[in-house]
mmCIF file as Biopython writes it, N, C-alpha, C and O atoms, coordinates in Angstrom:
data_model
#
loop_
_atom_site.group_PDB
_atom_site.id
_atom_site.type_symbol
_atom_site.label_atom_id
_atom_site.label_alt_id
_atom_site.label_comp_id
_atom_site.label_asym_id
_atom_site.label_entity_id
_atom_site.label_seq_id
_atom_site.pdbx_PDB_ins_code
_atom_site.Cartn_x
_atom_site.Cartn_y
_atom_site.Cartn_z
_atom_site.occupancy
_atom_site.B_iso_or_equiv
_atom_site.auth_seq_id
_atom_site.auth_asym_id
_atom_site.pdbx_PDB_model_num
ATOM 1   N N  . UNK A ? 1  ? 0.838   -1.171 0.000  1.0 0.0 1  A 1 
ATOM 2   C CA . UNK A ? 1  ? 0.000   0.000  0.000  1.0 0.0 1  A 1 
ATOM 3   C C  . UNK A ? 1  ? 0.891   1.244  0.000  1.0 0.0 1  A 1 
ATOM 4   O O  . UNK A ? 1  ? 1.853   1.415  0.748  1.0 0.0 1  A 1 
ATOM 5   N N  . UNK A ? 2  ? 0.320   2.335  -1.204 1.0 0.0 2  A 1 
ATOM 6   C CA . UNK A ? 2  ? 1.422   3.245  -0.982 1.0 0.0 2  A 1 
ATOM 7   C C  . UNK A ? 2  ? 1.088   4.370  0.248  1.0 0.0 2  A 1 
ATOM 8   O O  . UNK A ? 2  ? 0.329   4.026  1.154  1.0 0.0 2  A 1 
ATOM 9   N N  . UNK A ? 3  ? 1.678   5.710  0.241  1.0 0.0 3  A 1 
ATOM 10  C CA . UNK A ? 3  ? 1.243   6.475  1.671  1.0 0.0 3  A 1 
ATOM 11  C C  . UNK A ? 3  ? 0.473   7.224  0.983  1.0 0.0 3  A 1 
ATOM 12  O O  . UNK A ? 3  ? 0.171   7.419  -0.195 1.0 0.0 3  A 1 
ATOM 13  N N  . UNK A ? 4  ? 0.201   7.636  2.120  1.0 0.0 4  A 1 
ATOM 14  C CA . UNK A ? 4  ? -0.820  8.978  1.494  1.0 0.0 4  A 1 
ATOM 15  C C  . UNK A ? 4  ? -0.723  10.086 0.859  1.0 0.0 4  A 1 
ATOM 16  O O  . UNK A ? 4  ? 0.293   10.722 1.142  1.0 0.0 4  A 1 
ATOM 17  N N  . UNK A ? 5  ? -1.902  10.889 -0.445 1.0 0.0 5  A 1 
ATOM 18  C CA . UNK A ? 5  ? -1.431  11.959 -0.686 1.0 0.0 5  A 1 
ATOM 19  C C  . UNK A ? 5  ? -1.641  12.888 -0.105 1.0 0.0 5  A 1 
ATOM 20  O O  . UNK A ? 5  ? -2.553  13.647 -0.434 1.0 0.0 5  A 1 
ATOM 21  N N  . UNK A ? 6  ? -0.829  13.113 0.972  1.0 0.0 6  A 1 
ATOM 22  C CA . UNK A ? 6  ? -0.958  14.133 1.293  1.0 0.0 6  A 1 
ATOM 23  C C  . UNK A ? 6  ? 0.290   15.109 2.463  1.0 0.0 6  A 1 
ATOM 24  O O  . UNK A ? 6  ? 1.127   14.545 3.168  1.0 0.0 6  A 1 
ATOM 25  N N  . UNK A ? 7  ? 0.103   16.487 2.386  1.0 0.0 7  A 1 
ATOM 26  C CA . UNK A ? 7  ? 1.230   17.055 2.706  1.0 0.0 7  A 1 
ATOM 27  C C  . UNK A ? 7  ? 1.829   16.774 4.155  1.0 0.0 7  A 1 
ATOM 28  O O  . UNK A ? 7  ? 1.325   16.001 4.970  1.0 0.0 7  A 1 
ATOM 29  N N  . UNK A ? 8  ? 3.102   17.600 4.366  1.0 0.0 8  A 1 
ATOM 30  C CA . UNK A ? 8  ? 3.876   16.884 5.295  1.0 0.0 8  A 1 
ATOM 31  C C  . UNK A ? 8  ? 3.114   17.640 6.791  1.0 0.0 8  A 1 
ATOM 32  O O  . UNK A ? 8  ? 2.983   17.200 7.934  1.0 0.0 8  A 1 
ATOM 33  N N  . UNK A ? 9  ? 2.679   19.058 6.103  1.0 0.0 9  A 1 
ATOM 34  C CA . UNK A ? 9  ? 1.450   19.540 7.624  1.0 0.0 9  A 1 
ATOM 35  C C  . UNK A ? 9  ? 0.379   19.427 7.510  1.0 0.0 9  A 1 
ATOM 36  O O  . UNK A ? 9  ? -0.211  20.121 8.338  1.0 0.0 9  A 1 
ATOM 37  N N  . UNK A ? 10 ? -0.497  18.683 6.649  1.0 0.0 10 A 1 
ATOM 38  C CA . UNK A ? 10 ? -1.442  17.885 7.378  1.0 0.0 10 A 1 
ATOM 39  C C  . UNK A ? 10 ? -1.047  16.794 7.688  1.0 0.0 10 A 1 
ATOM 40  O O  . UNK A ? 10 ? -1.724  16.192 8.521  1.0 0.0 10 A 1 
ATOM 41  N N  . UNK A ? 11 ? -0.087  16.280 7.264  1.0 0.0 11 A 1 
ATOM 42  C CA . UNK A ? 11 ? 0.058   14.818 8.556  1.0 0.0 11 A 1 
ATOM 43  C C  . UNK A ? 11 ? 0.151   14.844 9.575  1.0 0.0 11 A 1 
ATOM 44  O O  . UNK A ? 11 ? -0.367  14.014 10.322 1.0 0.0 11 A 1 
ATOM 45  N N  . UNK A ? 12 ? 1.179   16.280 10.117 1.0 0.0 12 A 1 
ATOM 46  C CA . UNK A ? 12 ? 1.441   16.501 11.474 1.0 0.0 12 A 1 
ATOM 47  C C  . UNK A ? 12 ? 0.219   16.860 12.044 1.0 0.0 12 A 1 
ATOM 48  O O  . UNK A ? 12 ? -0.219  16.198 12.985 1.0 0.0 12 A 1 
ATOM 49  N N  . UNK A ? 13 ? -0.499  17.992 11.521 1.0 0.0 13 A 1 
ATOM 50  C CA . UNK A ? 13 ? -1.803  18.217 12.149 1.0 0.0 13 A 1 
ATOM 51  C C  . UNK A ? 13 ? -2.996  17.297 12.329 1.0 0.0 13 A 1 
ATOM 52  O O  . UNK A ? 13 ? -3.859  17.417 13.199 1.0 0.0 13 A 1 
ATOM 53  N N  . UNK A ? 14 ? -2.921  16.242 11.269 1.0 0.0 14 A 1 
ATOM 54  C CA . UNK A ? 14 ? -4.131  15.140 11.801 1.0 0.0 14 A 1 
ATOM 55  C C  . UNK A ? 14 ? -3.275  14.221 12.413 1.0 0.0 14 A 1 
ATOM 56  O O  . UNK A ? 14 ? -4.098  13.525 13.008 1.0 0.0 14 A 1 
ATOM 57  N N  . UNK A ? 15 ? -1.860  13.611 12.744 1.0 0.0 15 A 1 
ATOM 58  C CA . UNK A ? 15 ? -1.584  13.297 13.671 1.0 0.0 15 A 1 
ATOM 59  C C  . UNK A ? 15 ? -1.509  13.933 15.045 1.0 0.0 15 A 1 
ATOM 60  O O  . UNK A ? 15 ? -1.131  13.103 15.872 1.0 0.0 15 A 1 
ATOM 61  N N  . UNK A ? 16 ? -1.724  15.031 15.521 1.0 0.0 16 A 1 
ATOM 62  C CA . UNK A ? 16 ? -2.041  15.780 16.501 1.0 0.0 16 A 1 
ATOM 63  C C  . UNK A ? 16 ? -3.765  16.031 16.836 1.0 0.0 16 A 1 
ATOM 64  O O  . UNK A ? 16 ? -4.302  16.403 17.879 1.0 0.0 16 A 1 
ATOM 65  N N  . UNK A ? 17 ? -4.239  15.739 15.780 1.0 0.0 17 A 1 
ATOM 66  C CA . UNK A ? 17 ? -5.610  15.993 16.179 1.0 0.0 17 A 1 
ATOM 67  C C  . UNK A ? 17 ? -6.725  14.077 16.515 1.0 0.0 17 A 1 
ATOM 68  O O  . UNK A ? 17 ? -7.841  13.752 16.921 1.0 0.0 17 A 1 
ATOM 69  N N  . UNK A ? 18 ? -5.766  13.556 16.130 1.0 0.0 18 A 1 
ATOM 70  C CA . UNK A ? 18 ? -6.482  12.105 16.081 1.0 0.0 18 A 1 
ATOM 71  C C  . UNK A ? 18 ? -5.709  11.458 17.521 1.0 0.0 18 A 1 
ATOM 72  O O  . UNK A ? 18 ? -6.195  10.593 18.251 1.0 0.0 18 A 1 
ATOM 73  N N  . UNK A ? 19 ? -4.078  12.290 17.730 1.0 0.0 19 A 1 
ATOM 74  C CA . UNK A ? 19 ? -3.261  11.681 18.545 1.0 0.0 19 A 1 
ATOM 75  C C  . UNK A ? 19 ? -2.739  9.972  18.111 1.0 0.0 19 A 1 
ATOM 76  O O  . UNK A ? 19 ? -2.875  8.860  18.622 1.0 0.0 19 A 1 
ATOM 77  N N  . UNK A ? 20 ? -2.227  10.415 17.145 1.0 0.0 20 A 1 
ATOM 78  C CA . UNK A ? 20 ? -1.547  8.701  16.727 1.0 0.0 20 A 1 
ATOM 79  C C  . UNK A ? 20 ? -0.199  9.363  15.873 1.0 0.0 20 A 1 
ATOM 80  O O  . UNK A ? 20 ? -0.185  10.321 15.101 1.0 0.0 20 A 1 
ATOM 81  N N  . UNK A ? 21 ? 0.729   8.624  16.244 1.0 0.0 21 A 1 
ATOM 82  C CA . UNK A ? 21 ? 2.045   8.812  15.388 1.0 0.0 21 A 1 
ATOM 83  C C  . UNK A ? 21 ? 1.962   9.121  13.766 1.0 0.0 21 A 1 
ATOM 84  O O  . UNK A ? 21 ? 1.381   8.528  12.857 1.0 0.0 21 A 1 
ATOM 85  N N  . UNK A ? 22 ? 2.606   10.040 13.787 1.0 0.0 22 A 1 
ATOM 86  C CA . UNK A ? 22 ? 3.031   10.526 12.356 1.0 0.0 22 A 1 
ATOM 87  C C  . UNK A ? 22 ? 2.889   9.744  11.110 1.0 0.0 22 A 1 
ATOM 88  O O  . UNK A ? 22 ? 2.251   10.069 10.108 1.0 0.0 22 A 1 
ATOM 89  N N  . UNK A ? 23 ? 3.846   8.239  11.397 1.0 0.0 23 A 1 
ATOM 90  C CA . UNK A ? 23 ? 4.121   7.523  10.752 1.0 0.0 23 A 1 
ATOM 91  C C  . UNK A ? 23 ? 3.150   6.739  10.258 1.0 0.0 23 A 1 
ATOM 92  O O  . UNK A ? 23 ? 3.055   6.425  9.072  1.0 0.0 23 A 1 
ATOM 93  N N  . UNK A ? 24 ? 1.952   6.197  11.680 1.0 0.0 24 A 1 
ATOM 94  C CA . UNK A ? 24 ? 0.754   5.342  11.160 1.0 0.0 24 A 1 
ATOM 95  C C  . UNK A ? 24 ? -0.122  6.107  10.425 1.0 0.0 24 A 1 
ATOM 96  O O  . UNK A ? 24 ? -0.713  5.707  9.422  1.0 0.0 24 A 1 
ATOM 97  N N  . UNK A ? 25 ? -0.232  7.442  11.016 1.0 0.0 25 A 1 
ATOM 98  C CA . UNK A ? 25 ? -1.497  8.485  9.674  1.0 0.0 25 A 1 
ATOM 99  C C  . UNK A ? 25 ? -0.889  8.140  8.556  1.0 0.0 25 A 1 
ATOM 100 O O  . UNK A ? 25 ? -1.728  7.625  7.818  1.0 0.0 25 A 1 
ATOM 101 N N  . UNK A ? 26 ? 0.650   8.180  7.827  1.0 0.0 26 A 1 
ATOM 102 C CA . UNK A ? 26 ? 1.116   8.125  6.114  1.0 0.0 26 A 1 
ATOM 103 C C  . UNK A ? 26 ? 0.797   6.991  5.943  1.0 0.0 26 A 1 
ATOM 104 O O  . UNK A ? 26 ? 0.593   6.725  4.758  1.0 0.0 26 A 1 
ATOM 105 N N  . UNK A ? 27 ? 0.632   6.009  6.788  1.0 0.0 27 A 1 
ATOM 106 C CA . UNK A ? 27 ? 0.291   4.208  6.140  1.0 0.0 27 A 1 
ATOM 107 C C  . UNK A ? 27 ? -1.216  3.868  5.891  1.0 0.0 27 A 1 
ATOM 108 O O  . UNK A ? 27 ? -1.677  2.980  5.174  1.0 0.0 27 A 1 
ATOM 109 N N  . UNK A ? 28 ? -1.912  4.853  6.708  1.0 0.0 28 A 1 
ATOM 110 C CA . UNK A ? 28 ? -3.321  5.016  7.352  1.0 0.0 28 A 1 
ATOM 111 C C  . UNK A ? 28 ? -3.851  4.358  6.119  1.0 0.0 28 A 1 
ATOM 112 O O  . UNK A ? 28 ? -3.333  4.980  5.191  1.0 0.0 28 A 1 
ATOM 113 N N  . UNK A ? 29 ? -4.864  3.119  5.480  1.0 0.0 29 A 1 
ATOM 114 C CA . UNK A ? 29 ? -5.726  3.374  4.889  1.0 0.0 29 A 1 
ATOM 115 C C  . UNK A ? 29 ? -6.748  4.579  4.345  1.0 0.0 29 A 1 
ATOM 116 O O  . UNK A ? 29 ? -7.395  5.111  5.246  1.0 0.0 29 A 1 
ATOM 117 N N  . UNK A ? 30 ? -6.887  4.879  3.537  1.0 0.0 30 A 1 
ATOM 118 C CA . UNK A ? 30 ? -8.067  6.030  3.494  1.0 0.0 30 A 1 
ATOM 119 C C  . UNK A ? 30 ? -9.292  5.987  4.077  1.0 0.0 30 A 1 
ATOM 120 O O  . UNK A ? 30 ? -9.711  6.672  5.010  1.0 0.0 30 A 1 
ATOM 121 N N  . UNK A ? 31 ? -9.869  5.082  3.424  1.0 0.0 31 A 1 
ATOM 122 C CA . UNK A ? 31 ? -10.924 4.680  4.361  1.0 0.0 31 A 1 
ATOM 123 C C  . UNK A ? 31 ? -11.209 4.655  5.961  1.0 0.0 31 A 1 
ATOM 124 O O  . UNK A ? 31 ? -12.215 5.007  6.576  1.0 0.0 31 A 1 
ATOM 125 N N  . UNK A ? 32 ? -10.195 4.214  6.343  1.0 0.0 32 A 1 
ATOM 126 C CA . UNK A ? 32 ? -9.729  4.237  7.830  1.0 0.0 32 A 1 
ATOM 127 C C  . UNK A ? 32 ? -9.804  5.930  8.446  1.0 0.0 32 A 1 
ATOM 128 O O  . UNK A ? 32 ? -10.515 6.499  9.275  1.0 0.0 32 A 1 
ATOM 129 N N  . UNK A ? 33 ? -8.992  6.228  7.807  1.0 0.0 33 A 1 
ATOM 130 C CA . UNK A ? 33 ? -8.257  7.889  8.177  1.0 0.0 33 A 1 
ATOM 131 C C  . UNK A ? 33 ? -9.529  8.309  8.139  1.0 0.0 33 A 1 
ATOM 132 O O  . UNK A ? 33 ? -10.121 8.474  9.205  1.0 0.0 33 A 1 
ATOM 133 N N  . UNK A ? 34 ? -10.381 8.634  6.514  1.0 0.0 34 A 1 
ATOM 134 C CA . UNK A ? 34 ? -12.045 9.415  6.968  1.0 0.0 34 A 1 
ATOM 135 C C  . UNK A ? 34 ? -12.652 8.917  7.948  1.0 0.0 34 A 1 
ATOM 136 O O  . UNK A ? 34 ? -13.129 9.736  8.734  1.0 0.0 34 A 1 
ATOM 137 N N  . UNK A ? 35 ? -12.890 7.146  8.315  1.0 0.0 35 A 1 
ATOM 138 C CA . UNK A ? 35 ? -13.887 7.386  9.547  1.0 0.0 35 A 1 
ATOM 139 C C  . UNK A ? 35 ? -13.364 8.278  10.591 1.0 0.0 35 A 1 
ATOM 140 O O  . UNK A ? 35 ? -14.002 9.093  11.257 1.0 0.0 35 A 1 
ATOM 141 N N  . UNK A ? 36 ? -11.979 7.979  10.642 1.0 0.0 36 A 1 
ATOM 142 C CA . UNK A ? 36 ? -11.629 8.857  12.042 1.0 0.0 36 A 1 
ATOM 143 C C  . UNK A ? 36 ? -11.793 10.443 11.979 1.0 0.0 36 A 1 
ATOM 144 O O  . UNK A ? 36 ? -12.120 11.022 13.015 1.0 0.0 36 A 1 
ATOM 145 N N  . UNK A ? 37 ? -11.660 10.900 11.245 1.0 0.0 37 A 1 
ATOM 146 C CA . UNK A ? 37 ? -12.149 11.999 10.730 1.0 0.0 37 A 1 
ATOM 147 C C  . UNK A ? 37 ? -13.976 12.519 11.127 1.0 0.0 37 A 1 
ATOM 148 O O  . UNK A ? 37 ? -14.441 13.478 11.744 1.0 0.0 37 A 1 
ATOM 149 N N  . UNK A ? 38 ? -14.537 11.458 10.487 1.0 0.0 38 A 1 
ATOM 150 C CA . UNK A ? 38 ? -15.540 11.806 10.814 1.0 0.0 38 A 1 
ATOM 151 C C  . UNK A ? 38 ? -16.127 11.809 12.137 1.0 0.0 38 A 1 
ATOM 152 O O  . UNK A ? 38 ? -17.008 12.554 12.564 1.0 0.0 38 A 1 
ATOM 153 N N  . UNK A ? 39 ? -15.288 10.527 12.941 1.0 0.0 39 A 1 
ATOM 154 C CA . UNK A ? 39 ? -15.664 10.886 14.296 1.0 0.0 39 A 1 
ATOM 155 C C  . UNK A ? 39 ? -14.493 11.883 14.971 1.0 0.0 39 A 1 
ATOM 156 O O  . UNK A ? 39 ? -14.597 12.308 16.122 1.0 0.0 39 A 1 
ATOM 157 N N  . UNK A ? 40 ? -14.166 11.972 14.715 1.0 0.0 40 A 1 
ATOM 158 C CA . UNK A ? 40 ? -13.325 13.351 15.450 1.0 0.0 40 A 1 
ATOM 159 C C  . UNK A ? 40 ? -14.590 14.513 15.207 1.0 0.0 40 A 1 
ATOM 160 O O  . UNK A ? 40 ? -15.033 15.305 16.040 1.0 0.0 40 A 1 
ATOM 161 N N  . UNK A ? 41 ? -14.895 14.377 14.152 1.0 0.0 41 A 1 
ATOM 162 C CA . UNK A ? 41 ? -15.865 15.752 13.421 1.0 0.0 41 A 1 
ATOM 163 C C  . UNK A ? 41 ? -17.043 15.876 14.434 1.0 0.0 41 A 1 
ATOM 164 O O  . UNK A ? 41 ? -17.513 16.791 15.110 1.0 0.0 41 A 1 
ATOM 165 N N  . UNK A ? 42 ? -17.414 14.077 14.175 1.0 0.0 42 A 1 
ATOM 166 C CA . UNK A ? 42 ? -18.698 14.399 15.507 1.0 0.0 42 A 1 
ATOM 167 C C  . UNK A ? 42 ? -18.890 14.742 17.039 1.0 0.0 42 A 1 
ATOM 168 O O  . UNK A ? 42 ? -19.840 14.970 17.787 1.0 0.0 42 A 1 
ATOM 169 N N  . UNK A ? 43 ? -17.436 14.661 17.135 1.0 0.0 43 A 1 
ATOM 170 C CA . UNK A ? 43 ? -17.393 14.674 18.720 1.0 0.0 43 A 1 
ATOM 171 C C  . UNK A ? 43 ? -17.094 16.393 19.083 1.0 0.0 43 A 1 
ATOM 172 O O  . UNK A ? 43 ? -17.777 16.982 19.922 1.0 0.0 43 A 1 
ATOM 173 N N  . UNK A ? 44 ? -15.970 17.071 18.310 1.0 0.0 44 A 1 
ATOM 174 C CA . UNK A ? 44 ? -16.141 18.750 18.436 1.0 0.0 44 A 1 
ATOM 175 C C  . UNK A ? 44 ? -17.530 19.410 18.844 1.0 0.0 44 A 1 
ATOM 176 O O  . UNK A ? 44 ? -17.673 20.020 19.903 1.0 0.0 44 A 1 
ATOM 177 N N  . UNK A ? 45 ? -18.357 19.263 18.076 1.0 0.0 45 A 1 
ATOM 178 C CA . UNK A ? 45 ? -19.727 19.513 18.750 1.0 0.0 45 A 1 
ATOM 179 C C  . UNK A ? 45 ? -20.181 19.576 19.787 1.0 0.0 45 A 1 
ATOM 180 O O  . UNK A ? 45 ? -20.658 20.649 20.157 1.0 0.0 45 A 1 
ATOM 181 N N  . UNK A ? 46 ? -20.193 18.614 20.501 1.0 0.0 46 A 1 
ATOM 182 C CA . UNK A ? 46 ? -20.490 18.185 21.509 1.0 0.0 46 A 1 
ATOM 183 C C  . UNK A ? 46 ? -19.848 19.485 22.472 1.0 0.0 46 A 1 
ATOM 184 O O  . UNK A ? 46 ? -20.407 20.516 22.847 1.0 0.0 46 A 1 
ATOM 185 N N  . UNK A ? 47 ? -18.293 18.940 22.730 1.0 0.0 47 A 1 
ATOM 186 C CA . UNK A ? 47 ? -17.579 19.414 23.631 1.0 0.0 47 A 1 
ATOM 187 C C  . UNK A ? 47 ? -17.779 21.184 23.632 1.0 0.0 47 A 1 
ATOM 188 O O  . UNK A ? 47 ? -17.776 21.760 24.720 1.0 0.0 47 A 1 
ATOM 189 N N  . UNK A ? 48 ? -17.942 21.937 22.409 1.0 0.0 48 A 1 
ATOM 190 C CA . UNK A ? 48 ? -18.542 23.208 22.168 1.0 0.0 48 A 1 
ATOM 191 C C  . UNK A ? 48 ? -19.914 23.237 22.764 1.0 0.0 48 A 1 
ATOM 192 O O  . UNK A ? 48 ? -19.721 24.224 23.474 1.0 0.0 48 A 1 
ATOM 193 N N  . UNK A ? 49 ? -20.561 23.063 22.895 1.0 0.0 49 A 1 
ATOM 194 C CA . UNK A ? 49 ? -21.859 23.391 23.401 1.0 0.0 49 A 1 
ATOM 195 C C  . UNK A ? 49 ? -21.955 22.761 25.247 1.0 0.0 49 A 1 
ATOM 196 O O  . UNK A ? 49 ? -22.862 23.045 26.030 1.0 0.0 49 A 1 
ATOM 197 N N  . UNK A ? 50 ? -21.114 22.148 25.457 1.0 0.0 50 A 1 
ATOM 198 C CA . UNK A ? 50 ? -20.894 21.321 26.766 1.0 0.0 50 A 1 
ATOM 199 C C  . UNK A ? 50 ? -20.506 22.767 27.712 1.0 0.0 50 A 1 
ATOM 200 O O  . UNK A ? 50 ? -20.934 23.092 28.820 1.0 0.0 50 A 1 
ATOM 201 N N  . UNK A ? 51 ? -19.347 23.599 26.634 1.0 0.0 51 A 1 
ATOM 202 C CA . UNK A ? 51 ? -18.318 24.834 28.015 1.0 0.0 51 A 1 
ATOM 203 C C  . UNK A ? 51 ? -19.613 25.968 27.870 1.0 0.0 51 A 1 
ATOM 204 O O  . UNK A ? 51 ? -19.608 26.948 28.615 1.0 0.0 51 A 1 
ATOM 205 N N  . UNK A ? 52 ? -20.429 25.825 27.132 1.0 0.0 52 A 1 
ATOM 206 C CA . UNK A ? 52 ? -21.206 27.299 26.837 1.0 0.0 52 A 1 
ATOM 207 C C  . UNK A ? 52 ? -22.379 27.146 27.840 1.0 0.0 52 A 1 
ATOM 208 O O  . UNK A ? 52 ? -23.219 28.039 27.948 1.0 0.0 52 A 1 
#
């Protein structure tokens, strides 16, 4: 499987935002990487309306 297309700061930044090493986001399946994505997406919500 090749890595991902994609740049060297969004890797760092969705490895900082998912909290998983650098290295496993570039191997990440795609498929994989969007669900997490999407639940990362769903959970922001939440925590915004939780401090207000």
């Amino acid at each position: 499987m090749r890595p991902l297309q994609i740049s060297a700061e969004t890797a760092i930044l969705l490895s900082k935002k998912l909290n998983v090493p650098l290295e496993q986001i570039m191997h990440m399946p795609q498929h994989i990487l969007m669900k997490k994505l999407m639940e990362l997406d769903n959970q922001e919500p939440q925590t915004e309306t939780e401090g207000k």
